[in-house]
N, C-alpha and C positions, 0 to 999 in steps of 0.2 A: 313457529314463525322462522326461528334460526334454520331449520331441516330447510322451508322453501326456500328463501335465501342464499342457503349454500347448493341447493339445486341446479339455479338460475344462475348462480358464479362458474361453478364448476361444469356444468354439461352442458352451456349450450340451452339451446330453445328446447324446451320440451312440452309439449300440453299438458296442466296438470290442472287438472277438477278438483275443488273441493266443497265438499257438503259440511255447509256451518251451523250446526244444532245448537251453537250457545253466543254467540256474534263474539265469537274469539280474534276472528280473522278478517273485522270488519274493513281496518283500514290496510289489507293489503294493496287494492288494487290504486291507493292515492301513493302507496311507498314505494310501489315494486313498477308503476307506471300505468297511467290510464288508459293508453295507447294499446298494450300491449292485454292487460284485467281486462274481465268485464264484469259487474256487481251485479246478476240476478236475486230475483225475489221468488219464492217457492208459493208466498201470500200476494205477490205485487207484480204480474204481469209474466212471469217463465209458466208453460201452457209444456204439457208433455202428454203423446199420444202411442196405439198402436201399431202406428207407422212401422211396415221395413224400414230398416235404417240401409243405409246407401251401400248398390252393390248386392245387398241379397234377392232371389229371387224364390229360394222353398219357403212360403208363406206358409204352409202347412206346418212346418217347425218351427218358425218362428210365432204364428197362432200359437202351437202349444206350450212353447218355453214361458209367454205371455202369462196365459192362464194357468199355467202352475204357480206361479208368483201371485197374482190376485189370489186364487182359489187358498194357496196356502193360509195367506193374510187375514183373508176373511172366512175361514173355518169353513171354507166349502169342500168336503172329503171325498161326496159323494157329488159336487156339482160340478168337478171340475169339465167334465166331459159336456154338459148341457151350455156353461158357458162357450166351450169352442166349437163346440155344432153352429150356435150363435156367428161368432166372427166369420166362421168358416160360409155359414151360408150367405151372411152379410159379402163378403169377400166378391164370392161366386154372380151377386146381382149387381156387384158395383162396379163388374168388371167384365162387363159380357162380351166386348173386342179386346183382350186384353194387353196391355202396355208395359212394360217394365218403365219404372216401380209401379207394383197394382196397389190398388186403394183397400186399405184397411178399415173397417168404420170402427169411429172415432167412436169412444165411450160411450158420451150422450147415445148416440145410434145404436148401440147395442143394446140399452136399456129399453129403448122405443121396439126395438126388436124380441125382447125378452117380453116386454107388456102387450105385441102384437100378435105373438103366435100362438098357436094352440101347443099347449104346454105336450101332447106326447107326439109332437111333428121334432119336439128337442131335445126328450128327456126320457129314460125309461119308466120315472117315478114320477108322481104330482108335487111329493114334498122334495126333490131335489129342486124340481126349477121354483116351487115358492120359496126355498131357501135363496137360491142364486140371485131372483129376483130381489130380496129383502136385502140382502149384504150389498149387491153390490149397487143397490139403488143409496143404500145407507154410505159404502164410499163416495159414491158420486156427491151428496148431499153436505159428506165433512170434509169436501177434498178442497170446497167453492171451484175456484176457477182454472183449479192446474190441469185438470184431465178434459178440460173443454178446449179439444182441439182435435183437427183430423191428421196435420200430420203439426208436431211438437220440435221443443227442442233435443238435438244427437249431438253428442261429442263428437263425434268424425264431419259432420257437417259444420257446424257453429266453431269450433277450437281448433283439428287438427289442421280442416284446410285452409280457414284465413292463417292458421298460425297465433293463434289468442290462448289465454289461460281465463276462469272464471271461478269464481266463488258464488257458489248457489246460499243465499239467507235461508235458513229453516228453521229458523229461530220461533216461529208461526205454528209449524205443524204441530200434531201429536204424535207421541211416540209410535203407535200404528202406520201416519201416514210417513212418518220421517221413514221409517224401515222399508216404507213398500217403495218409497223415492229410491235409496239406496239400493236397493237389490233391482230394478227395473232401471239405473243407471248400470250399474255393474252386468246387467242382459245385454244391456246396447253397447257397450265395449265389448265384450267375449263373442259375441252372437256373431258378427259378420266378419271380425278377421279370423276363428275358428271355421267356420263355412269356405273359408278364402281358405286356407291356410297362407296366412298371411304372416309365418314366422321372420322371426326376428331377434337378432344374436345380442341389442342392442336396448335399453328402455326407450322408448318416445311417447307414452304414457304415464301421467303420475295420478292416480284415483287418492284423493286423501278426506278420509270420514274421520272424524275427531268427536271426541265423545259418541264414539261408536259401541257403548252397553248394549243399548235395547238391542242393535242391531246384528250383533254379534254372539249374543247369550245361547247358552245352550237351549232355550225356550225357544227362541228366535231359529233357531236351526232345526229343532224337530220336528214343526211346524210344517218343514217340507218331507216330504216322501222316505229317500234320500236320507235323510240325517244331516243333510248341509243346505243353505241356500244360494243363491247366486253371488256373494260376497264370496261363499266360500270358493264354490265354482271358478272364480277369477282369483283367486289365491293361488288354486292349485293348477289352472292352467294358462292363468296369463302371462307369466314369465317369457314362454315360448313364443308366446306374441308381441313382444314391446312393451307389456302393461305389469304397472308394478303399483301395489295397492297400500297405502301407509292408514295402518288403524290407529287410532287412541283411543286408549282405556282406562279407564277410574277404578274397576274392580276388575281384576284378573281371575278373582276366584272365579264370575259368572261367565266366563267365555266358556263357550263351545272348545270341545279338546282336537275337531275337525281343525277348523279357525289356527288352532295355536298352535300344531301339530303343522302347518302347512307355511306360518311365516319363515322367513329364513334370517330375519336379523330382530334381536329380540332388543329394547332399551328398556330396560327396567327400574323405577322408582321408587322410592319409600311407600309399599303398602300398609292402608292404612287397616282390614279389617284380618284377620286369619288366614281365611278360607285363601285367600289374594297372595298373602305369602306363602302358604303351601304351594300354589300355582307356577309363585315366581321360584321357589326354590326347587321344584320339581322340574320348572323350566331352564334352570342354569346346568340343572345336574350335579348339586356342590351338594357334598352329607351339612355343611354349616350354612346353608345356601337362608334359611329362614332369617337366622342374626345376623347375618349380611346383608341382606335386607332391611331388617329393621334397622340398622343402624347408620343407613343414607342419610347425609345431611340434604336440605333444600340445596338443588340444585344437582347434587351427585345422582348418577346414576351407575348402572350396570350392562355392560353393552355384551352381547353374545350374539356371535353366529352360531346358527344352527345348523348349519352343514358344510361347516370351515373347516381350516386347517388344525384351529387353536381352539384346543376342546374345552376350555374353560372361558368365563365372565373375566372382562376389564372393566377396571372401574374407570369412568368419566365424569366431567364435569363441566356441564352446559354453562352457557356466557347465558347473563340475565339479561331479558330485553322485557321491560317492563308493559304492562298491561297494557293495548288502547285504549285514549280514553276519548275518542270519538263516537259520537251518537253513531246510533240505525240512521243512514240516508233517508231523506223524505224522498227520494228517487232513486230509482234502481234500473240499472239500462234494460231496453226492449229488445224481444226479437221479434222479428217476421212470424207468424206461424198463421197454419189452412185453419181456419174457426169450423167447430165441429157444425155438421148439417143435420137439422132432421129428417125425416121421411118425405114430408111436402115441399122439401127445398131442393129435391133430386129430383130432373126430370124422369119419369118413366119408372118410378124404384119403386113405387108402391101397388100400380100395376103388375109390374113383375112379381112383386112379394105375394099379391094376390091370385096370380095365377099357380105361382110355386105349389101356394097354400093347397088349393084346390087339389090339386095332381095329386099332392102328397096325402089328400083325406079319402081319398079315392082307394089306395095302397093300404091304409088303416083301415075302413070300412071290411076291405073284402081280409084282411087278415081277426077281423073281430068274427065276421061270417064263421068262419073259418073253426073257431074257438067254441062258437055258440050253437057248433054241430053234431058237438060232441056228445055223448050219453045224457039224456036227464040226472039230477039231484033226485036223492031218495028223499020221502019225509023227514028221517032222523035227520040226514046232511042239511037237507035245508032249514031246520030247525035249529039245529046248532050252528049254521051259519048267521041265521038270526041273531041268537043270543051274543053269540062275540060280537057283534056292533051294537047290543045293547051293553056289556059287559065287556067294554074291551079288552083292560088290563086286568082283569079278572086270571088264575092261573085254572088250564083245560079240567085240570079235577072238579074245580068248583061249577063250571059251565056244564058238565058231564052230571052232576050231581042236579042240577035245574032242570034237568032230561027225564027222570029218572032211574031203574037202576039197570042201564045196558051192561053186558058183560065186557071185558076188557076186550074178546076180539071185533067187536063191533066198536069200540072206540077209535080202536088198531084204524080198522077199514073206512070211516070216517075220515080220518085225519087225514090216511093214507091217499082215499078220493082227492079229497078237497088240494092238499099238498101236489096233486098229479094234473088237476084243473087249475094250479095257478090263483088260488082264490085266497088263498091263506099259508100262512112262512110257520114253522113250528121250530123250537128248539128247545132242549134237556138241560134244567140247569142242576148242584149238586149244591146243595145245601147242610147247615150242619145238623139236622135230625134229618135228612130226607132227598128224596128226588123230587123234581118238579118237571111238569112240560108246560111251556107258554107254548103262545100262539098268538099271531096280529092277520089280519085283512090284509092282500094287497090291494092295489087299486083296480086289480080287477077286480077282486072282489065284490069294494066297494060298488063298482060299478055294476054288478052284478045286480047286486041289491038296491041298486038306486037310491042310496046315500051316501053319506059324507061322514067324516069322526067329527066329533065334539071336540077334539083334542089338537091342538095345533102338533105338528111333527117336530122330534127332538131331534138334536145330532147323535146322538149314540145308538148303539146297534139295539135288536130288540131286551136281549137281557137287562143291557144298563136304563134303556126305557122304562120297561115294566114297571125295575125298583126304583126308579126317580118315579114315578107314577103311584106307586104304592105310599112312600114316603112322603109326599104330599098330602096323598088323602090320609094317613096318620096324624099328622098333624092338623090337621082341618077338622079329624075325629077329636082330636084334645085340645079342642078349642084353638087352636091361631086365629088370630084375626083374617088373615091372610097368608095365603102361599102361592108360591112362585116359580115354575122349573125354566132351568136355562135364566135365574134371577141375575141381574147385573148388580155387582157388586158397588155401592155408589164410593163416587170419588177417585175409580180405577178405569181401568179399559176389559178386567179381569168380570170373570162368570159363575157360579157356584152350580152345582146339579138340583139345587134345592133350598130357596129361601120363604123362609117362613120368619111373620109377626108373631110375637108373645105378649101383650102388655104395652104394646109400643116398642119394642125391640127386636132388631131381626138377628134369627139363629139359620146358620148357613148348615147344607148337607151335600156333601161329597161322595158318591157312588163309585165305589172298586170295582171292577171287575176283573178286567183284561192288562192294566197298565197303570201305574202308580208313578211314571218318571217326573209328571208334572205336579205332583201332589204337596211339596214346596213352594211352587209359583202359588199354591192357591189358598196356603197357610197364610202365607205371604201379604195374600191379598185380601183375605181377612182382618187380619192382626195389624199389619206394619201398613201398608197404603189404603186402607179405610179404618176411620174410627167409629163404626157404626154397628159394624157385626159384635155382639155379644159372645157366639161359641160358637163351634165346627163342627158335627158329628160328622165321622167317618165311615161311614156302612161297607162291608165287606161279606162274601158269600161265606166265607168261613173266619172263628176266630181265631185260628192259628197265625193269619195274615196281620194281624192286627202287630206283634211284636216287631214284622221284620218293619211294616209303615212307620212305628213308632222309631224306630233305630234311624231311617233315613231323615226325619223330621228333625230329632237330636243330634245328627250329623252337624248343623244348619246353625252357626254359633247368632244366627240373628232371631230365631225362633224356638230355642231353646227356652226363652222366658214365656212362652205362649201355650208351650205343653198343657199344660193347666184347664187350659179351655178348650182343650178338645174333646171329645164323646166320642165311645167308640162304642158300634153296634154291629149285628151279623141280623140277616134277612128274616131269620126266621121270627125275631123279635118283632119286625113290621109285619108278618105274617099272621104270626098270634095275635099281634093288636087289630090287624084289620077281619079277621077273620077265625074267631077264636072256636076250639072245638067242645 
């Protein structure tokens, strides 16, 4: 409150957004003047869309900055590309004389467009666009009514050019939607004066996110591609632009070291947990930097620049300006915004979409020709293309063994056919007694065979599939009541690779293979933000893996008391149980 304050005294008019995730900042806009605030609601009427923001005209870039932000959010790894064929073709029918600014379709529309089309006119894979479809039909559905619009609220339209300052309430959202609010504001500032090169020697933007954890965590950041997200993005390059970004934080340990790495003026508090004064003292640069911390009174703080003159921490000490204690407004000012359309409410759009369609089944048709001209399947091939859709996570020895007893180089030539016709993906894993080869169907395949899997499509690659696949049916061999891949953790936003009933109790299973950085968010999410999980086993391809997981879990001074309940196992153990010799 004091930092806005002395903003507004000392600089002169400046537009400064903030995002309020705890109603800290309720009664700015009745103290700092009505005329000049304005009080949005994120639940009560502010509508924000994929609109160019004003000025831009590469909609191609601007589609994809877009969809990296959703796709990251909503764990689309492999969808992001099928969501922006979407926009992009949307883009292309809404805009057939085209006009600066062109029409972006609005949310709703992409989803009617996602439920319209034939899934490989957008996607290379069937389970990329059923994922795409399922996330982001599930954003739309928890978002109510903020992304129902065609063109939304912009800080460059709404703030910079009447000249206003506003406080967004997000007091409402969940921490998923509050994050994807904050990083798709922080797009729309960076996005079109970085296009513009619109530098500037001077601030005339203030972005202030407060109780910005979720948004800012290292979770939060590697989520995107990249290692940073669009927060970070405007850290590191909006300076150059006018935009200057004020975070607050409650735990320093969990920030991203992008993030922290990229502020230039640090204020530091009494932390209250470890990890957080390790942070702050590693952020001051002081060998005594932890005690000096710990030993702020309320009120004191520590102020550092990061790339000053004066290579050490001042202590300070903030004037107290007591809490508001004015309710949530039963009203929250409006803005103008284009209400999203659907397909029936566009002249001519659906026509077009249907003839698109046509053109483009015509291009598929003769490229399946094409495929389907290729050499015959011997008996063996077609017989063991058989069995892996009856057995699909079965691993190739065991399929091989249902054959009878072909010599290894006819397995070889098998695979090798198959692998060469696009019908089936094979890959080598290394276990601790042995080698193994998987293998899964693609959708050619499937389609070869004129079926379908049993099995809904997981996020992970085929290796981590299998052994979530296997590990399920283990437990379903030892009695669970129930089991669960891709199980949601209840009372979190967090997911486990493997949840299984026992007795009325769920025991949660996490699959190693490739990447363990998140393997604390999901302790985490067991033990401390659900009280429901009983225990965690850990499955790893080998057990030598198991000490170095165990050391970063022990790292973690909040889940140190949790060790206890964790299980650790290696693959061959699910192997032998499912399939004993």
């Amino acid at each position: 409150m004091e930092l806005i304050q002395s903003i507004e005294m000392l600089a002169g008019f400046i537009a400064i957004l903030i995002l309020d995730f705890k109603g800290d900042f309720v009664d700015i806009p009745a103290r700092l003047g009505r005329d000049l605030w304005l009080h949005l609601s994120a639940t009560d009427g502010l509508r924000i869309a994929f609109d160019l923001p004003p000025g831009c005209k590469d909609h191609i870039s601007w589609i994809n900055q877009i969809t990296k932000v959703i796709s990251s959010h909503c764990d689309l790894q492999y969808g992001e590309g099928c969501l922006a064929s979407v926009l992009r073709l949307g883009t292309d029918l809404l805009n057939s004389n085209p006009v600066v600014p062109l029409t972006i379709p609005s949310p709703p529309l992409a989803l009617e467009l996602l439920q319209y089309l034939p899934w490989r006119l957008i996607a290379t894979k069937e389970a990329y666009w059923q994922s795409v479809l399922h996330r982001f039909s599930q954003l739309l559905g928890t978002s109510g009514n903020l992304l129902r619009a065609e063109k939304g609220f912009d800080p460059h339209t709404h703030l910079v050019a009447p000249r206003k300052c506003a406080v967004i309430d997000c007091t409402g959202l969940s921490p998923w939607l509050r994050a994807i609010l904050a990083n798709l504001m922080a797009l729309r500032l960076r996005f079109p004066r970085m296009t513009a090169r619109k530098v500037s020697s001077e601030t005339n933007f203030l972005y202030v996110i407060d109780e910005s954890d979720d948004a800012v965590s290292k979770h939060a950041c590697n989520l995107y591609p990249e290692g940073y997200n669009e927060i970070g993005s405007l850290l590191k390059q909006g300076r150059e632009f006018g935009i200057t970004v004020c975070l607050g934080m409650t735990s320093l340990g969990r920030c991203s070291q992008f993030i922290s790495s990229n502020v230039s003026y640090n204020i530091i508090l009494n932390q209250s947990d470890s990890a957080s004064a390790i942070a702050a003292a590693q952020t001051l640069l002081a060998p005594h930097g932890i005690q000096l911390i710990s030993s702020l009174e309320p009120g004191e703080c520590v102020f550092k620049e990061s790339m000053g003159k004066v290579p050490y921490g001042m202590l300070l000490k903030a004037h107290y300006i007591p809490p508001s204690e004015m309710l949530r407004p039963e009203k929250f000012d409006q803005l103008l915004f284009s209400p999203a359309r659907s397909m029936k409410d566009i002249p001519g759009f659906k026509d077009k979409l249907d003839e698109l369609i046509d053109k483009l089944r015509v291009v598929v048709l003769r490229q399946d020709r094409a495929k389907s001209a290729t050499s015959p399947l011997s008996k063996n091939e077609r017989t063991f293309l058989d069995l892996m859709s009856l057995y699909e996570y079965e691993p190739l020895y065991r399929i091989f063994a249902r054959m009878g007893n072909l010599s290894p180089a006819t397995q070889r030539s098998i695979i090798k056919k198959l692998i060469a016709r696009k019908l089936i993906n094979s890959e080598d894993i290394r276990t601790s007694k042995s080698n193994l080869r998987l293998g899964s169907l693609t959708d050619t395949g499937w389609d070869f065979l004129n079926k379908e899997s049993k099995y809904k499509p997981l996020r992970g690659k085929m290796i981590h599939t299998h052994i979530c696949r296997w590990k399920q049916a283990l437990d379903l061999k030892n009695g669970a009541e129930e089991s669960i891949c891709e199980f949601s953790i209840p009372g979190t936003n967090g997911s486990a690779d493997v949840g299984s009933k026992f007795k009325g109790v769920w025991h949660c299973t996490e699959v190693i293979v490739d990447c363990e950085s998140n393997i604390c968010d999901h302790v985490r999410d067991c033990f401390i933000n659900s009280s429901d999980i009983e225990s965690l086993t850990i499955v790893t391809l080998l057990k030598s893996e198991h000490k170095h997981i165990r050391d970063r879990i022990m790292s973690n001074s909040q889940l140190i008391f949790h060790i206890n309940r964790i299980r650790w196992m290696v693959v061959d153990k699910i192997i032998r149980g499912l399939w004993p010799k």
